[in-house]
N, C-alpha and C positions, 0 to 999 in steps of 0.2 A: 540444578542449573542456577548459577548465580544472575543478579540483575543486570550485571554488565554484560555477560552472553547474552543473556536473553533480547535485552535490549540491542544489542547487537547485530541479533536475529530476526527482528522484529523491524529493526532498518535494512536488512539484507530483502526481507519479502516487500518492501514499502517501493525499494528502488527496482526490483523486479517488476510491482504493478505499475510501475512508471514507465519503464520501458514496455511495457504490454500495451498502457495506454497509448503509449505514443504510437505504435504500432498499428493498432488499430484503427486510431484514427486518419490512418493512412491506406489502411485498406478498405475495399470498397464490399466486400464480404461481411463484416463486421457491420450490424445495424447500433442506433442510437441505443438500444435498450441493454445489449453486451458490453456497450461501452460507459454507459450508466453503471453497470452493476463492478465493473474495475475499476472503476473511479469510487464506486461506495466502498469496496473492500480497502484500498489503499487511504480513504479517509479514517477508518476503522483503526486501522492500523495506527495512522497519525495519530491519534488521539489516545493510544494507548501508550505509543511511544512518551506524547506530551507528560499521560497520567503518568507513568513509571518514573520520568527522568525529573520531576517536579513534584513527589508527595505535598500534599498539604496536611 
């Protein structure tokens, strides 16, 4: 897989946990602690994104 896919792919699951999170936060099933733990995975993400797309 090259880093442009990858990268790619790695934005396609970023804006998935975004629309989860949003979701979430709108439903009343969903506690603070589920919503916590999609908001850490799509920061995860973020910052992989960040690392990949900016080597130092």
């Amino acid at each position: 897989m090259s880093l442009s896919s990858h990268l790619q792919e790695l934005r396609k699951k970023h804006q998935h946990l975004s629309t989860e999170v949003e979701q979430a936060q709108r439903c009343p099933a969903f506690d603070d602690l589920q919503i916590s733990a999609l908001k850490k995975q799509k920061l995860k993400l973020k910052e992989e994104i960040e690392r990949l797309s900016h080597p130092h």
